[in-house]
Backbone as JSON Lines, residues from 0, in Angstrom:
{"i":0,"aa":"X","n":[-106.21,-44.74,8.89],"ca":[-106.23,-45.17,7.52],"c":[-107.44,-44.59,6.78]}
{"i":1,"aa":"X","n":[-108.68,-44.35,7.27],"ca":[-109.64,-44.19,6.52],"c":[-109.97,-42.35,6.58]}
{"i":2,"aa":"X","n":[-108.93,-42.03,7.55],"ca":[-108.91,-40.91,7.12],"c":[-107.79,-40.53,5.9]}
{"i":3,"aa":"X","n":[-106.93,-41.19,5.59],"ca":[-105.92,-40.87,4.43],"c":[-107.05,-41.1,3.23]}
{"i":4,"aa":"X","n":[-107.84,-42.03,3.17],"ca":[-108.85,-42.27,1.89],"c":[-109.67,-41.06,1.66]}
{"i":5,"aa":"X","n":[-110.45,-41.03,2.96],"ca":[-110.93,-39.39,2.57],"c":[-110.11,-37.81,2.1]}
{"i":6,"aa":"X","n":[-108.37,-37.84,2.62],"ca":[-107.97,-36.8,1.83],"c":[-107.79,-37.31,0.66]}
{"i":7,"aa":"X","n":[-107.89,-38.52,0.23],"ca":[-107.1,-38.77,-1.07],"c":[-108.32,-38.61,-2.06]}
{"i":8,"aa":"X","n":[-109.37,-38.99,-1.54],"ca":[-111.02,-38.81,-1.92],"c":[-111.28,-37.59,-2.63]}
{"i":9,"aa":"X","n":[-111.06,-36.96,-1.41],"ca":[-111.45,-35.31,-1.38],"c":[-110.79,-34.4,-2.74]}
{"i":10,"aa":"X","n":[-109.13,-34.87,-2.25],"ca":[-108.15,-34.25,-3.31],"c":[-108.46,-34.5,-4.81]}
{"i":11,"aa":"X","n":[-108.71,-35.77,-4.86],"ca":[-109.32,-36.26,-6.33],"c":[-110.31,-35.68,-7.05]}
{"i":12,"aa":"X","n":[-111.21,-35.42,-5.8],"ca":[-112.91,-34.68,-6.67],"c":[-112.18,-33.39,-6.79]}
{"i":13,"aa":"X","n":[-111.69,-32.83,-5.89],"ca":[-110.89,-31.13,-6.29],"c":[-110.35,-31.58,-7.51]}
{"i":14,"aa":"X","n":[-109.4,-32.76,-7.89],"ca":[-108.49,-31.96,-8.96],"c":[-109.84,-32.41,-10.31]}
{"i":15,"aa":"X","n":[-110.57,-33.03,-10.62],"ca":[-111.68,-33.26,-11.05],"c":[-112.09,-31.73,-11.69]}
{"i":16,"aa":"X","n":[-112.88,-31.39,-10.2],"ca":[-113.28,-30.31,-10.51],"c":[-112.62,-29.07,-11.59]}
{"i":17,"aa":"X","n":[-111.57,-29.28,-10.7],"ca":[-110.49,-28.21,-11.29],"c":[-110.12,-28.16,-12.79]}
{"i":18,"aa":"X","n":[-110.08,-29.2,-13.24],"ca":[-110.0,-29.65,-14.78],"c":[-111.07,-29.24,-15.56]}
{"i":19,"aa":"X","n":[-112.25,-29.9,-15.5],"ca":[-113.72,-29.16,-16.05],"c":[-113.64,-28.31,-15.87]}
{"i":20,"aa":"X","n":[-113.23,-27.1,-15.14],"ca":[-113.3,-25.61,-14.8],"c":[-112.18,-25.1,-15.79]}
{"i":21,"aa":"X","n":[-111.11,-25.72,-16.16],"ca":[-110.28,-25.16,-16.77],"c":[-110.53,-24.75,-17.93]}
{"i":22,"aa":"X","n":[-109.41,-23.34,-18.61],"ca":[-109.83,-23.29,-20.08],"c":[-109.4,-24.27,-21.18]}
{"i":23,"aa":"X","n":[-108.72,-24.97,-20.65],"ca":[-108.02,-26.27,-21.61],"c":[-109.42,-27.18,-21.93]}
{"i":24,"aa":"X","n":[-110.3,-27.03,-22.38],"ca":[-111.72,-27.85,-22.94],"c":[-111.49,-28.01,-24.64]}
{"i":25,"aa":"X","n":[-112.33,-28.82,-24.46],"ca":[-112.79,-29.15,-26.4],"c":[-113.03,-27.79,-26.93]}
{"i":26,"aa":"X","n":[-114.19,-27.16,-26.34],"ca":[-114.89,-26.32,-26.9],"c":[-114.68,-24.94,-26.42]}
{"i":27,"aa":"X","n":[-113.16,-24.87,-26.18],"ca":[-112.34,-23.54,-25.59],"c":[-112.56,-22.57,-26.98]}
{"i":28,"aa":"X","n":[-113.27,-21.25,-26.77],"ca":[-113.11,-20.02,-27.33],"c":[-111.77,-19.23,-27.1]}
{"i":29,"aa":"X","n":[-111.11,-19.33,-28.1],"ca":[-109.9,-18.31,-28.02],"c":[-109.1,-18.23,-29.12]}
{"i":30,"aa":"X","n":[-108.4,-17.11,-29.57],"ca":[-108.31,-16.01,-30.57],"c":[-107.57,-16.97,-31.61]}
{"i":31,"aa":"X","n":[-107.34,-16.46,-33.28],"ca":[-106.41,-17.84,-33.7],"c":[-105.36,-16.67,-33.35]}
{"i":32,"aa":"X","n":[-104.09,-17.21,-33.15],"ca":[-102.82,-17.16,-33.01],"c":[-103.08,-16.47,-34.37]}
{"i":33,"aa":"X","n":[-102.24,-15.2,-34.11],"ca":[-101.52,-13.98,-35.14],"c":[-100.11,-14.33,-35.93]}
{"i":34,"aa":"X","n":[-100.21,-13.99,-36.63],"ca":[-98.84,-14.53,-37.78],"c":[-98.07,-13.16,-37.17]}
{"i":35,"aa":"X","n":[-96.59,-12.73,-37.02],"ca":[-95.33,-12.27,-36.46],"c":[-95.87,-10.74,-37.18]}
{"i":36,"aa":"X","n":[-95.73,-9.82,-36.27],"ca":[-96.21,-8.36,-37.39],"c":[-94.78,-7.8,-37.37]}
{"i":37,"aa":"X","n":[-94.32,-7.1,-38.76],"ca":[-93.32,-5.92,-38.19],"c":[-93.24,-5.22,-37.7]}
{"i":38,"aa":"X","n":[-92.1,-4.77,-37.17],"ca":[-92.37,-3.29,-35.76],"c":[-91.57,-2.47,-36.36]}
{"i":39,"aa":"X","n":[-91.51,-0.86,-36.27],"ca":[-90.63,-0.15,-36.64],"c":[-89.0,-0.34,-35.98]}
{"i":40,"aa":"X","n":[-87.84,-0.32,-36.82],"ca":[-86.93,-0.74,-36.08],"c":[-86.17,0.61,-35.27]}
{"i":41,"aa":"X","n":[-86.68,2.04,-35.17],"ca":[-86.42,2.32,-34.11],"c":[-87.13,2.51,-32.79]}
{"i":42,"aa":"X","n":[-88.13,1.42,-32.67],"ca":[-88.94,1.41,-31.75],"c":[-88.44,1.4,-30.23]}
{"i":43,"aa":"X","n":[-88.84,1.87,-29.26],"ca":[-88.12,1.5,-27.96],"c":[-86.81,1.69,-27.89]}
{"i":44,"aa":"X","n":[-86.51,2.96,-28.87],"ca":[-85.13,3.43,-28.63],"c":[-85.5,5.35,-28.83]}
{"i":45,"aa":"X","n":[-86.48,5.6,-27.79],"ca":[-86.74,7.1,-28.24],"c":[-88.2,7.21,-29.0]}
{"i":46,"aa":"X","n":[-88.6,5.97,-29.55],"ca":[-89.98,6.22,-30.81],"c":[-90.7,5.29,-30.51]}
{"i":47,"aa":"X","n":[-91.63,5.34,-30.83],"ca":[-93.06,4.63,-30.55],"c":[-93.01,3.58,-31.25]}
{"i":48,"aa":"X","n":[-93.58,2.3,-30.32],"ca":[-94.01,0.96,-31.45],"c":[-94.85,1.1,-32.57]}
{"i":49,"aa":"X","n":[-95.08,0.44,-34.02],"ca":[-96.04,0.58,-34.97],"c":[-95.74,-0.65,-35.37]}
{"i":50,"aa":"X","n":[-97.19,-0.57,-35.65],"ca":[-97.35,-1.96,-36.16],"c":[-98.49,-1.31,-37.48]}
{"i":51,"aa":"X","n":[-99.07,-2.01,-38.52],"ca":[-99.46,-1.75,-39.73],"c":[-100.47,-2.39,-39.6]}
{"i":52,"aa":"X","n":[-101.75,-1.81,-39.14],"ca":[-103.2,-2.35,-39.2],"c":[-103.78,-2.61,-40.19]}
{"i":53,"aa":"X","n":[-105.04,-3.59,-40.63],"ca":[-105.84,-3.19,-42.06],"c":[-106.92,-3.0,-41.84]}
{"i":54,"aa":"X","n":[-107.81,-2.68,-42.61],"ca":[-109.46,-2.21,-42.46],"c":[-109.92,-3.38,-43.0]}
{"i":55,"aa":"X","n":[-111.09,-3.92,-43.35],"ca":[-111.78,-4.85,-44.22],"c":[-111.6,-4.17,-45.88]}
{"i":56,"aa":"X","n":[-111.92,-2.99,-45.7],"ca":[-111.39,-2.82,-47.01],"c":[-109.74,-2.56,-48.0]}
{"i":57,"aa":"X","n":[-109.38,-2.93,-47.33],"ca":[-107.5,-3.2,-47.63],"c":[-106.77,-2.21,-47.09]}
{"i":58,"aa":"X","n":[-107.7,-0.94,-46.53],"ca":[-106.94,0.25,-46.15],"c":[-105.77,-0.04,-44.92]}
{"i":59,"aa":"X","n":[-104.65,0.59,-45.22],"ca":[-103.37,0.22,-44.39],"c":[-103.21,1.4,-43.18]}
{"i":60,"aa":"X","n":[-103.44,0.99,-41.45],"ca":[-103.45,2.1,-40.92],"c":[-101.83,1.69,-39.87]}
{"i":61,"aa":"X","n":[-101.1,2.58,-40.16],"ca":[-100.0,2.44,-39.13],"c":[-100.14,3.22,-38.0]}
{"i":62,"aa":"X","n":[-100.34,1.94,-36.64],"ca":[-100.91,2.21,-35.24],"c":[-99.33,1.66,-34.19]}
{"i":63,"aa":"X","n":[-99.83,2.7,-33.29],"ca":[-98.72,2.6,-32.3],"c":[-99.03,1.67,-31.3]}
{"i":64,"aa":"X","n":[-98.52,0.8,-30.94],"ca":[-98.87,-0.43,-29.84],"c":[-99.12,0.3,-28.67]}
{"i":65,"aa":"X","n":[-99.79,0.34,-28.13],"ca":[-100.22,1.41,-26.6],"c":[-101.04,0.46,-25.56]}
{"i":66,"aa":"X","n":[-99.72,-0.37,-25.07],"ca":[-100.51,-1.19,-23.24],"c":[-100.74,-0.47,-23.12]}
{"i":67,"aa":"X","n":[-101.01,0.95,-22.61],"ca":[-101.44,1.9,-21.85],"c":[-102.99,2.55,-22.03]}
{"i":68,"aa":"X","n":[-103.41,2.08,-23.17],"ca":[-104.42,2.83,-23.33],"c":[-105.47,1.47,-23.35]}
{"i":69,"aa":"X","n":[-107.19,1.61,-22.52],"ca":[-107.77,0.84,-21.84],"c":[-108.39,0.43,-23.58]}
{"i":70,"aa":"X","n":[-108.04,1.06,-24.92],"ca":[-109.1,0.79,-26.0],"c":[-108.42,1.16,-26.89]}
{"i":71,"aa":"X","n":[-108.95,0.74,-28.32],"ca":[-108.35,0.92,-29.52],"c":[-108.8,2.89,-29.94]}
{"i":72,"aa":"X","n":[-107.7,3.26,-30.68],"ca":[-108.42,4.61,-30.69],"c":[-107.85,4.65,-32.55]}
{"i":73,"aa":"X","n":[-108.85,5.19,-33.37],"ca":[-108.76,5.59,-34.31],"c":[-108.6,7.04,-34.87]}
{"i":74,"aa":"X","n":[-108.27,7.68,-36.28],"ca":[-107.88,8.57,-36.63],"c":[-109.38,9.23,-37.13]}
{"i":75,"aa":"X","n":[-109.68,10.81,-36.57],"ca":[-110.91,10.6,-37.22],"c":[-111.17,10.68,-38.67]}
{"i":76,"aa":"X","n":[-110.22,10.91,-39.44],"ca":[-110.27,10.88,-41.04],"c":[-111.03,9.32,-41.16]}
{"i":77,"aa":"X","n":[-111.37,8.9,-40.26],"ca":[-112.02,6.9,-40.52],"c":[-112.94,6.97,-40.48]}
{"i":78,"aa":"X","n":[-113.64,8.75,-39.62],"ca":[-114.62,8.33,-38.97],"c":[-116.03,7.9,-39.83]}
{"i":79,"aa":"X","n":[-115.85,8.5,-41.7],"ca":[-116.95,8.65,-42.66],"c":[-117.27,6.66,-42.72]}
{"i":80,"aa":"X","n":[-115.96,5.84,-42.1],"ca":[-115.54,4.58,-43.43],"c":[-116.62,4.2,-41.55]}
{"i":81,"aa":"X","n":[-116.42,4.21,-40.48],"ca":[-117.08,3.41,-38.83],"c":[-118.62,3.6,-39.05]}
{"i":82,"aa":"X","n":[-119.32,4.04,-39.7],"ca":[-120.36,3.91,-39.42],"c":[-121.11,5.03,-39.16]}
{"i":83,"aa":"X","n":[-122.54,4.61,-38.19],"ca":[-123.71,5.88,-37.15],"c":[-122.61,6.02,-36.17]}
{"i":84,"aa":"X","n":[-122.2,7.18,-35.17],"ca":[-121.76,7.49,-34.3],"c":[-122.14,7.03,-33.15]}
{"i":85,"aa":"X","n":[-121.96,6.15,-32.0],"ca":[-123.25,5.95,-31.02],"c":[-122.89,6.81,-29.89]}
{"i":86,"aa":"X","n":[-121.94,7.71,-29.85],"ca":[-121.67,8.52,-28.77],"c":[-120.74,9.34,-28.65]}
{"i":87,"aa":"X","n":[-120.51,10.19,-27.49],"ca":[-119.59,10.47,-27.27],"c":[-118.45,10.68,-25.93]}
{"i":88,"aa":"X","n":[-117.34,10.81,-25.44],"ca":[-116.81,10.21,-24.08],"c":[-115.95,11.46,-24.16]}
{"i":89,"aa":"X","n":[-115.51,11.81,-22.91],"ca":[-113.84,12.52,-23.08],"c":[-113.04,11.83,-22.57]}
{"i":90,"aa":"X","n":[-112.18,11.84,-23.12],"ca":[-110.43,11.36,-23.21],"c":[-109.62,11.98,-22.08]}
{"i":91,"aa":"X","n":[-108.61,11.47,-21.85],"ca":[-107.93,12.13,-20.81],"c":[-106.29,11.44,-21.61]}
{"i":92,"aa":"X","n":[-105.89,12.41,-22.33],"ca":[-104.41,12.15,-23.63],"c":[-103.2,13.04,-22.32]}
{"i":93,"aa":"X","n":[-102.28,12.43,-21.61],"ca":[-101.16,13.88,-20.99],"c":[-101.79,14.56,-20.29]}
{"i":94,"aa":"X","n":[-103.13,14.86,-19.86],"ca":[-103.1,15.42,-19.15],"c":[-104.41,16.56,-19.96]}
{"i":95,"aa":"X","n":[-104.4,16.53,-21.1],"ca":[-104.93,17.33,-22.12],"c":[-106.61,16.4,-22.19]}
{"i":96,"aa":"X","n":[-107.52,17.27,-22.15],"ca":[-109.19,16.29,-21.97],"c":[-109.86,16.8,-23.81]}
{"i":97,"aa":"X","n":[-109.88,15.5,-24.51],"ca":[-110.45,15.48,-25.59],"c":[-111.96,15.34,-25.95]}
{"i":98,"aa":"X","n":[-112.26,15.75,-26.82],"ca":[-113.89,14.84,-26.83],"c":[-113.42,13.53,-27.59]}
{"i":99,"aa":"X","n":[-114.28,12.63,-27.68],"ca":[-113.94,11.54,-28.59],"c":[-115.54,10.86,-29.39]}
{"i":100,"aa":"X","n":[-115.13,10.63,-30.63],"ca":[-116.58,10.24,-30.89],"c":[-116.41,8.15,-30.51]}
{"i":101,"aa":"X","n":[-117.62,7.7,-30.19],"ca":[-117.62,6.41,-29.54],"c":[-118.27,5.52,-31.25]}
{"i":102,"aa":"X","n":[-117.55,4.28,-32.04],"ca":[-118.33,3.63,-32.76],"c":[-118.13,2.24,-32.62]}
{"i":103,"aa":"X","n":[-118.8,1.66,-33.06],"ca":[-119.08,0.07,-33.25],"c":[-117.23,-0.15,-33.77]}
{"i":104,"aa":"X","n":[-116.62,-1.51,-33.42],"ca":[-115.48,-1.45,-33.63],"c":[-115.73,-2.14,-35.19]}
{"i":105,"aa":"X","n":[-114.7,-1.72,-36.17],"ca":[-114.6,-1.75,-37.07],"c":[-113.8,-3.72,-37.12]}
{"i":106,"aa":"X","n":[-114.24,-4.51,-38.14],"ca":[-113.18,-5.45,-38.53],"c":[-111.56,-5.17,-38.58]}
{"i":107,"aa":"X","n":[-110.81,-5.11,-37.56],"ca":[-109.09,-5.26,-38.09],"c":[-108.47,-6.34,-38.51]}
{"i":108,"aa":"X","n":[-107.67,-5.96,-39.14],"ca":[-106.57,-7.24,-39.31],"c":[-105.13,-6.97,-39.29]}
{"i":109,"aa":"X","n":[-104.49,-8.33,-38.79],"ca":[-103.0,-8.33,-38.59],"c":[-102.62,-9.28,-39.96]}
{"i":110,"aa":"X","n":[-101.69,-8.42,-40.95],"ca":[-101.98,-9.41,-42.07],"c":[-102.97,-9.56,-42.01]}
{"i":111,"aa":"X","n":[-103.1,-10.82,-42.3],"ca":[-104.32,-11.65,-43.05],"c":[-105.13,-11.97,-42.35]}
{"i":112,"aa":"X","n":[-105.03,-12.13,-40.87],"ca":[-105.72,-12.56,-40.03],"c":[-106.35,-10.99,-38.82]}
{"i":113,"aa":"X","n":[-108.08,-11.63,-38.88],"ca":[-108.61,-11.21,-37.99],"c":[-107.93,-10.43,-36.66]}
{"i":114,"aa":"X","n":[-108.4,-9.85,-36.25],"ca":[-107.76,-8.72,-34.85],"c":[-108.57,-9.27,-33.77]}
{"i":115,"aa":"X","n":[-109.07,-9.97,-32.82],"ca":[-109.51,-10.37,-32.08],"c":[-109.95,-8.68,-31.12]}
{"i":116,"aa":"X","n":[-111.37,-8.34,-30.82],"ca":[-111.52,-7.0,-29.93],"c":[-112.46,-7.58,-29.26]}
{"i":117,"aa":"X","n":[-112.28,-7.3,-27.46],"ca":[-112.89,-7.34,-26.82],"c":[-113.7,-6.27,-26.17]}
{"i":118,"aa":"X","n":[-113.41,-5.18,-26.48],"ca":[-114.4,-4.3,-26.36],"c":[-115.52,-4.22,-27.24]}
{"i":119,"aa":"X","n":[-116.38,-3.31,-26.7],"ca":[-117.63,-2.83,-27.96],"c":[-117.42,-1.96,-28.84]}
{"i":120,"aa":"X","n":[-116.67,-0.93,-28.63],"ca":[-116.38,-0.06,-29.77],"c":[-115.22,0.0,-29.6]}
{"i":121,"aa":"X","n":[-114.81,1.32,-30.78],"ca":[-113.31,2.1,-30.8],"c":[-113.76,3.88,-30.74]}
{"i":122,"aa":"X","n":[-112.8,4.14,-30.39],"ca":[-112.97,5.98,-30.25],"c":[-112.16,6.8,-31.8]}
{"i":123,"aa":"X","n":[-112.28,7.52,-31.7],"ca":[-111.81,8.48,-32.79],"c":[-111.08,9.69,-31.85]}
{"i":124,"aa":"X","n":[-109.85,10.28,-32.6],"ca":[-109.42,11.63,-31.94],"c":[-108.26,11.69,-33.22]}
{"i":125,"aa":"X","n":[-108.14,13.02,-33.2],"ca":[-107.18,13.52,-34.1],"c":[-105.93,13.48,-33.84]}
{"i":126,"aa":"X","n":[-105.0,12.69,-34.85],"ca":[-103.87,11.84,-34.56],"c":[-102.43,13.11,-35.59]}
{"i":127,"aa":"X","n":[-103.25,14.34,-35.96],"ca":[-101.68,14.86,-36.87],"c":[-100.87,15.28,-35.3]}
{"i":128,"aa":"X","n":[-101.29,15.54,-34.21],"ca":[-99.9,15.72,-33.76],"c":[-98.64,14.66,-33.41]}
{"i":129,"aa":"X","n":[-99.86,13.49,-33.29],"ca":[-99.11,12.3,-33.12],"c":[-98.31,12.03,-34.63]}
{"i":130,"aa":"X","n":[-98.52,12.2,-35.68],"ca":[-98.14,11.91,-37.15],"c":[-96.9,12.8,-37.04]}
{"i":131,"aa":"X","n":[-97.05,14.24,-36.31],"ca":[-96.22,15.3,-36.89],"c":[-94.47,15.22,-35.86]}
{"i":132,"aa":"X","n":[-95.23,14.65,-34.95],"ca":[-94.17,14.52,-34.05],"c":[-93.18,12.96,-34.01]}
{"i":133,"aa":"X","n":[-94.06,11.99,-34.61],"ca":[-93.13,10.48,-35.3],"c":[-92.48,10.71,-36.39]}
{"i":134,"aa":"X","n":[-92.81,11.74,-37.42],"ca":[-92.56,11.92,-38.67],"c":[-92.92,11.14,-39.72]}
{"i":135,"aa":"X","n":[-94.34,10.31,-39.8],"ca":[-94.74,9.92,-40.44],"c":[-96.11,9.89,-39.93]}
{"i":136,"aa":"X","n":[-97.31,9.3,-40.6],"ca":[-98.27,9.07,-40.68],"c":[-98.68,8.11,-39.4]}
{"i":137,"aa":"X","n":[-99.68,8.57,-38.32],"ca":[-100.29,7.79,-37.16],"c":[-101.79,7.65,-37.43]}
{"i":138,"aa":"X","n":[-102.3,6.77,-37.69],"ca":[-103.57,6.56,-37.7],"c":[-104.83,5.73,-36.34]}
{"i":139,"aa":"X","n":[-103.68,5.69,-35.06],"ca":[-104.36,5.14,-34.58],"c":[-103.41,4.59,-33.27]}
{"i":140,"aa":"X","n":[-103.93,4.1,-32.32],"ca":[-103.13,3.06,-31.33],"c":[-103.94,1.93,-31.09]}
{"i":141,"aa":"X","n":[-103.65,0.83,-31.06],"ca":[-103.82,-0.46,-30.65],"c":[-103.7,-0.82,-29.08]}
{"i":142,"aa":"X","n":[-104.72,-0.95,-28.68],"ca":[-105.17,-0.7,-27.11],"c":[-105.14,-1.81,-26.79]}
{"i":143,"aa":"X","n":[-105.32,-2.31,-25.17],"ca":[-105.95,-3.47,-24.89],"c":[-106.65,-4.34,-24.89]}
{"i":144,"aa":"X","n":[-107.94,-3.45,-25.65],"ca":[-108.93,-4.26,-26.01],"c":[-108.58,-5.19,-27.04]}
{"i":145,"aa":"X","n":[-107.62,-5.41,-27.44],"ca":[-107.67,-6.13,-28.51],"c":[-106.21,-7.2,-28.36]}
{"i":146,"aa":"X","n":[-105.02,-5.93,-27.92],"ca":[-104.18,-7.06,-27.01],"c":[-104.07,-7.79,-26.17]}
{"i":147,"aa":"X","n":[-105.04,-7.91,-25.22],"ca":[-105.26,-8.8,-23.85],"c":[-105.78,-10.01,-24.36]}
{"i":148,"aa":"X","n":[-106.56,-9.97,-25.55],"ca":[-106.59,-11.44,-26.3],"c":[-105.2,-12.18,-26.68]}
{"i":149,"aa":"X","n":[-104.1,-11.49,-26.77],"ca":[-103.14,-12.45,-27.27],"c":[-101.72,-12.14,-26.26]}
{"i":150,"aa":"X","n":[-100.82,-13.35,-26.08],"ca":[-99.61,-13.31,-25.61],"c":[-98.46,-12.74,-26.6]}
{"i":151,"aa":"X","n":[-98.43,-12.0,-25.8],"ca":[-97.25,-11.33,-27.24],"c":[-95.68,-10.86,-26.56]}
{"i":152,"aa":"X","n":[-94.65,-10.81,-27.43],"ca":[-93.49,-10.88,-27.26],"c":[-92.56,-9.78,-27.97]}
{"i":153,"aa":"X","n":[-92.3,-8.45,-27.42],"ca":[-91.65,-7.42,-27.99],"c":[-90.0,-8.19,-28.84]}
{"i":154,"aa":"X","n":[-89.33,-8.27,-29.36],"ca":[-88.3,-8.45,-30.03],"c":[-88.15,-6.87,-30.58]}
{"i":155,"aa":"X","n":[-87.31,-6.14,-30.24],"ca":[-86.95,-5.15,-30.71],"c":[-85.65,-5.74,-31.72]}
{"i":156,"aa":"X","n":[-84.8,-6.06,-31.09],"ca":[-83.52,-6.46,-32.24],"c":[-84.03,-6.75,-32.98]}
{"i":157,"aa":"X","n":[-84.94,-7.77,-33.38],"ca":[-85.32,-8.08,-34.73],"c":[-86.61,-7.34,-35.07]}
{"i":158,"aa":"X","n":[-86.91,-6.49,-35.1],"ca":[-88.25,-5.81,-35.41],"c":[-89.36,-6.51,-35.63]}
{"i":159,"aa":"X","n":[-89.66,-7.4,-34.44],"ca":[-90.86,-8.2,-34.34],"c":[-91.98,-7.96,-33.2]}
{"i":160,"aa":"X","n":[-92.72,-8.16,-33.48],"ca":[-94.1,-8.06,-32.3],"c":[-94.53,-9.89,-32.87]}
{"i":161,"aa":"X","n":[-94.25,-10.84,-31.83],"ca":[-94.71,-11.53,-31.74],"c":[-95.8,-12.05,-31.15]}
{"i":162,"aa":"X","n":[-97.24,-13.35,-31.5],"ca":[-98.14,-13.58,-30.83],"c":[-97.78,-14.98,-30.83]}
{"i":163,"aa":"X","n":[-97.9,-15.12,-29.43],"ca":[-97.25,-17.2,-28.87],"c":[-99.05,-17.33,-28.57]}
{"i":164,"aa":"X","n":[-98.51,-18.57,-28.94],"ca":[-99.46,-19.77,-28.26],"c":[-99.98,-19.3,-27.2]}
C-alpha cells in the first residue's frame, strides 16, 4: 500500500512539474495570430506560393512562401529603404553560389498585422529572374524565420494561407 502512495506521490509532483514547465502560462510570449492572407490561385499547380508582404512604410512586396529557405530573403532594389549593411554571406540558390548582403530585419506585415521574425536579419539577392520566370513581379521569399512562429494551413482551393491558433 504505501508503495502505491509513493507512485501516486511521485506521479503528482511530475505532472506538477510538467505544467509550470509548459508553454500554456499567464505570461506565455507568442505571436498574435495573423488574419487569413491571399495566395495566388495558381499556386501549387506548376507556380509558386505568394503572398503580399508590407514594409512599415505601406510599400507592397509580393513574396513567395519558401519552407525551404532557413531566412527571409529580400529584393535588393530594398536594399537603399534596410538600412547600414552589417555583412555579407553566400547563398547557395540550385546549386548556383550568390553573394548576399546581410541587414537588420526590416518591420513586415501581414495586412495589418505585425510579421513575427525570429531571426536577426534578412538577406538581399536579385529577384528579376525569379520575377521574369513567374511573370510578374518577386520581391522576396518568406522563410522560416518568420514562419516557424505561426501554424499555418495551405488551402489552395480557396486561395488561402491560413494562421490557426
Amino acid at each position: 500500500m504505501m508503495q502505491g502512495v509513493l507512485k501516486s506521490g511521485i506521479l503528482g509532483v511530475f505532472l506538477i512539474l510538467l505544467l509550470m514547465c509548459s508553454c500554456a502560462t499567464e505570461n506565455s510570449v507568442s505571436p498574435r495570430r495573423l488574419p487569413d492572407a491571399v495566395i495566388n490561385k495558381n499556386a501549387a499547380r506548376g507556380n509558386e506560393m505568394l503572398v503580399m508582404l508590407r514594409l512599415e512604410d505601406g510599400e507592397e512586396l509580393p513574396c513567395i512562401v519558401d519552407t525551404g529557405s532557413p531566412c527571409t530573403v529580400l529584393d535588393i532594389s530594398l536594399e537603399p529603404k534596410l538600412g547600414k549593411r552589417l555583412g555579407t554571406v553566400t547563398l547557395w540558390n540550385f546549386g548556383s553560389r550568390l553573394q548576399s548582403s546581410v541587414y537588420a530585419a526590416p518591420k513586415l506585415f501581414l495586412g495589418n498585422a505585425p510579421l513575427a521574425m525570429s531571426g536577426n536579419g534578412i538577406l538581399t539577392m536579385d529577384f528579376n529572374p525569379w520575377s521574369a520566370k513567374a511573370g510578374c513581379s518577386i520581391m522576396g521569399f518568406l522563410g522560416m524565420d518568420a514562419l516557424e512562429n505561426y501554424c499555418i494551413q495551405m488551402d489552395f482551393e480557396a486561395g488561402q494561407l491560413r494562421f490557426l491558433d
